[in-house]
mmCIF file of the C-alpha atoms, coordinates in Angstrom:
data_MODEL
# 
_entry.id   MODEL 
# 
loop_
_atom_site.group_PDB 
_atom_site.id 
_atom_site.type_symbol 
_atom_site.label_atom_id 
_atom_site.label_alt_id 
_atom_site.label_comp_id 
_atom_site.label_asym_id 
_atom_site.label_entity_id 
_atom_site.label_seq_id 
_atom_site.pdbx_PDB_ins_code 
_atom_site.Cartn_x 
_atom_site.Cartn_y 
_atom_site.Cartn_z 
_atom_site.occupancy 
_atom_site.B_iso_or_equiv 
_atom_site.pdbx_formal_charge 
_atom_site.auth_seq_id 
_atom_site.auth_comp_id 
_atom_site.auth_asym_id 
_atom_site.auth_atom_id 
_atom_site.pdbx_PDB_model_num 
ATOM 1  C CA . UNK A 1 1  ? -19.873 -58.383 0.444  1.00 0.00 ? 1  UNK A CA 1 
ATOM 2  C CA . UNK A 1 2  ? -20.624 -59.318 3.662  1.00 0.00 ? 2  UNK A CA 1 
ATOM 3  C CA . UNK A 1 3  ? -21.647 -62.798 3.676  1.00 0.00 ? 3  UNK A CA 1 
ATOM 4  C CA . UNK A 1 4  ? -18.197 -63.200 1.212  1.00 0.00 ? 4  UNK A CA 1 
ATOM 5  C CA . UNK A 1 5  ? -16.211 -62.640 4.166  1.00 0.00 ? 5  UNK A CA 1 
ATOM 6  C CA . UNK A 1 6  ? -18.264 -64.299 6.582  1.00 0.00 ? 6  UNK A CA 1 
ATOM 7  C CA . UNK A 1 7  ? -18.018 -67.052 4.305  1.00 0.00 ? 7  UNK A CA 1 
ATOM 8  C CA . UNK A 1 8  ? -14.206 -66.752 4.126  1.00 0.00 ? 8  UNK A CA 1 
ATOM 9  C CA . UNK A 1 9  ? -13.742 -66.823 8.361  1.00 0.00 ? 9  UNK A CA 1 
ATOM 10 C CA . UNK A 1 10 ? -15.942 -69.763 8.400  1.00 0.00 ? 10 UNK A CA 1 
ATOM 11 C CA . UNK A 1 11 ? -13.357 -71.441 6.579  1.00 0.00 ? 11 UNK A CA 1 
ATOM 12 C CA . UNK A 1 12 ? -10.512 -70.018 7.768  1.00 0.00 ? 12 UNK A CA 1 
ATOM 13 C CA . UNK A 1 13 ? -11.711 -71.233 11.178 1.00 0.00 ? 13 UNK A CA 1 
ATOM 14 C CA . UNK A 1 14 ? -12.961 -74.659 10.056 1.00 0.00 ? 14 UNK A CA 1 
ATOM 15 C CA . UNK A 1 15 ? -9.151  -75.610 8.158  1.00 0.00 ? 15 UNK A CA 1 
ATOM 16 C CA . UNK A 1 16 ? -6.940  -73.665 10.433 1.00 0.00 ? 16 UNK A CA 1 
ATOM 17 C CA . UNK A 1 17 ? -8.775  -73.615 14.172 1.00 0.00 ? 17 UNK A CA 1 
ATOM 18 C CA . UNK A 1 18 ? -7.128  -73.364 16.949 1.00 0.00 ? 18 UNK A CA 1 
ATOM 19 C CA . UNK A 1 19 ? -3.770  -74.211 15.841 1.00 0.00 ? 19 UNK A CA 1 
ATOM 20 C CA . UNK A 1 20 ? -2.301  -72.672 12.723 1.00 0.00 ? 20 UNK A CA 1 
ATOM 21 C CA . UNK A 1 21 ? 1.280   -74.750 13.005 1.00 0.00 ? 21 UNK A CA 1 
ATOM 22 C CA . UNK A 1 22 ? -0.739  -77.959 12.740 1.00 0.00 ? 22 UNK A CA 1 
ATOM 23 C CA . UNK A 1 23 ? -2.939  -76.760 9.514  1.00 0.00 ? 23 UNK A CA 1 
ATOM 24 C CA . UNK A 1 24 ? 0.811   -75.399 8.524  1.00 0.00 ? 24 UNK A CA 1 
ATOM 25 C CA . UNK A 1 25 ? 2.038   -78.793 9.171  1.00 0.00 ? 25 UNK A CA 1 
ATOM 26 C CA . UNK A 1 26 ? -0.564  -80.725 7.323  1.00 0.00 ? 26 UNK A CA 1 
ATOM 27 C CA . UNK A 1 27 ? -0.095  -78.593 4.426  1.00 0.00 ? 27 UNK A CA 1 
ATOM 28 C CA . UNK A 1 28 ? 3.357   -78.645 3.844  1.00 0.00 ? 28 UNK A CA 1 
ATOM 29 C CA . UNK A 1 29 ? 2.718   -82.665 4.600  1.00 0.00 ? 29 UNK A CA 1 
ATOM 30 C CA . UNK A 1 30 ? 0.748   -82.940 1.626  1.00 0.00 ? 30 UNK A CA 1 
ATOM 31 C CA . UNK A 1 31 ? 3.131   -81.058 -0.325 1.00 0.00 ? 31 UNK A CA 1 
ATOM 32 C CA . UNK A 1 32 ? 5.829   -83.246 0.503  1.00 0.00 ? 32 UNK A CA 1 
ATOM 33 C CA . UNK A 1 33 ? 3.823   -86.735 -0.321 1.00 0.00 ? 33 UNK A CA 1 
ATOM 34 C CA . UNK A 1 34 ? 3.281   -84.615 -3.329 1.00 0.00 ? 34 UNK A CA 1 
ATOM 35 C CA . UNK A 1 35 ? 6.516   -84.107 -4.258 1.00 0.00 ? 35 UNK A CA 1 
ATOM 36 C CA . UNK A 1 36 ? 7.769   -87.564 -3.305 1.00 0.00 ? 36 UNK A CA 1 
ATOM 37 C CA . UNK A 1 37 ? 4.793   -89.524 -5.338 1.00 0.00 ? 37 UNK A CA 1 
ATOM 38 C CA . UNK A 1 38 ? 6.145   -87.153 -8.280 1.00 0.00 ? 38 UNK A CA 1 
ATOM 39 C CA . UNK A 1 39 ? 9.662   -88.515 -8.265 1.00 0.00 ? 39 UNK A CA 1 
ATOM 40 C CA . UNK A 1 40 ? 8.040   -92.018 -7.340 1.00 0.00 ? 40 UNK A CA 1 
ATOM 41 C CA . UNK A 1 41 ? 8.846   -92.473 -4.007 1.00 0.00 ? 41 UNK A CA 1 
ATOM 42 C CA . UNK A 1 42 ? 5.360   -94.304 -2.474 1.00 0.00 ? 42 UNK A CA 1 
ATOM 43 C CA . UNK A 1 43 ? 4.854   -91.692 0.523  1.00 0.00 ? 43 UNK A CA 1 
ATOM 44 C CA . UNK A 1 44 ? 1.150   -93.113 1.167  1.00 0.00 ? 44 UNK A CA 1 
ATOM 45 C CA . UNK A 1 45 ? 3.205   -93.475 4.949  1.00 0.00 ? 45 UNK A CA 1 
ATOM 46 C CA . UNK A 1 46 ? 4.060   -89.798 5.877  1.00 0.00 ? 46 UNK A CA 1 
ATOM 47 C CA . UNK A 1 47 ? 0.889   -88.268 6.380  1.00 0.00 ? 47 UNK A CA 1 
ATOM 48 C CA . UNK A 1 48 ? -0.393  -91.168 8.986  1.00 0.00 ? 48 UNK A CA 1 
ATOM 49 C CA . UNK A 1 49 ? 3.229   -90.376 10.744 1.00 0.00 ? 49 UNK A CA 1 
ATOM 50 C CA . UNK A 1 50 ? 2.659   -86.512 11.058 1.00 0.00 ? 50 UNK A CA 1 
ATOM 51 C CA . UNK A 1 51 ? -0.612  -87.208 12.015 1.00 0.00 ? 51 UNK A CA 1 
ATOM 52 C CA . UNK A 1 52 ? 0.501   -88.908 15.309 1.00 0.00 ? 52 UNK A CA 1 
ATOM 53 C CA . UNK A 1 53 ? 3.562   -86.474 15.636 1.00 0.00 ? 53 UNK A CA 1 
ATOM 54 C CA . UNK A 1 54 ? 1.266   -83.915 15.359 1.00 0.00 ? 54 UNK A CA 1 
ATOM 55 C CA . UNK A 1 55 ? -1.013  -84.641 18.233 1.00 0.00 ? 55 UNK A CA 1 
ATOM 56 C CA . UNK A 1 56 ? 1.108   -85.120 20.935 1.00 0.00 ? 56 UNK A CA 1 
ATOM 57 C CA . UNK A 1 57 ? 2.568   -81.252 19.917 1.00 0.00 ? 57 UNK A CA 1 
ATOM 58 C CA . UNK A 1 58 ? -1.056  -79.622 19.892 1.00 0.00 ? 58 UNK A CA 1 
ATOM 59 C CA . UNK A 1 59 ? -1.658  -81.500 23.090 1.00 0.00 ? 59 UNK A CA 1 
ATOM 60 C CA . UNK A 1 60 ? 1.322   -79.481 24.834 1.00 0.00 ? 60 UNK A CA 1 
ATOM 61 C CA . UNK A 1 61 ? 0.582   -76.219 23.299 1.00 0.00 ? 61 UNK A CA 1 
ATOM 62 C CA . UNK A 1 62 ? -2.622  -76.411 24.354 1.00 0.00 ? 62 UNK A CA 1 
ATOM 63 C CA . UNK A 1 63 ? -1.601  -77.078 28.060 1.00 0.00 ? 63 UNK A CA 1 
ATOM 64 C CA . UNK A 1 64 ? 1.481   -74.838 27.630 1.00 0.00 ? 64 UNK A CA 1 
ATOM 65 C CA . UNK A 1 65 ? -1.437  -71.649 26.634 1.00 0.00 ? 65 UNK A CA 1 
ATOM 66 C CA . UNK A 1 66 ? -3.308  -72.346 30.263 1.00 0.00 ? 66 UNK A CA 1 
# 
């Protein structure tokens, strides 16, 4: 049982890391160019923009935290 939840923090550190609003981010990003392929909307351009929105907000968080 052990190496199940050693296992499981590995992960949860590897997706989520330092900063769980940008995993949260990406996540509901993909759920949105989900849900705007479905009603065929071609969203191949949102994830590249939350990807460079995103940095610049993990950059000050991280300064804000020292």
């Amino acid at each position: 049982m052990r190496w199940l939840k050693s296992f499981g923090l590995f992960w949860w550190d590897f997706i989520v890391g330092d900063d769980w609003i940008v995993a949260a981010a990406v996540i509901v990003g993909l759920a949105l160019t989900a849900l705007l392929t479905h009603i065929g909307v071609n969203a191949w351009w949102l994830l590249p923009i939350l990807a460079v929105g995103l940095i610049p907000i993990s950059i000050w968080r991280l300064q804000r935290e020292r």
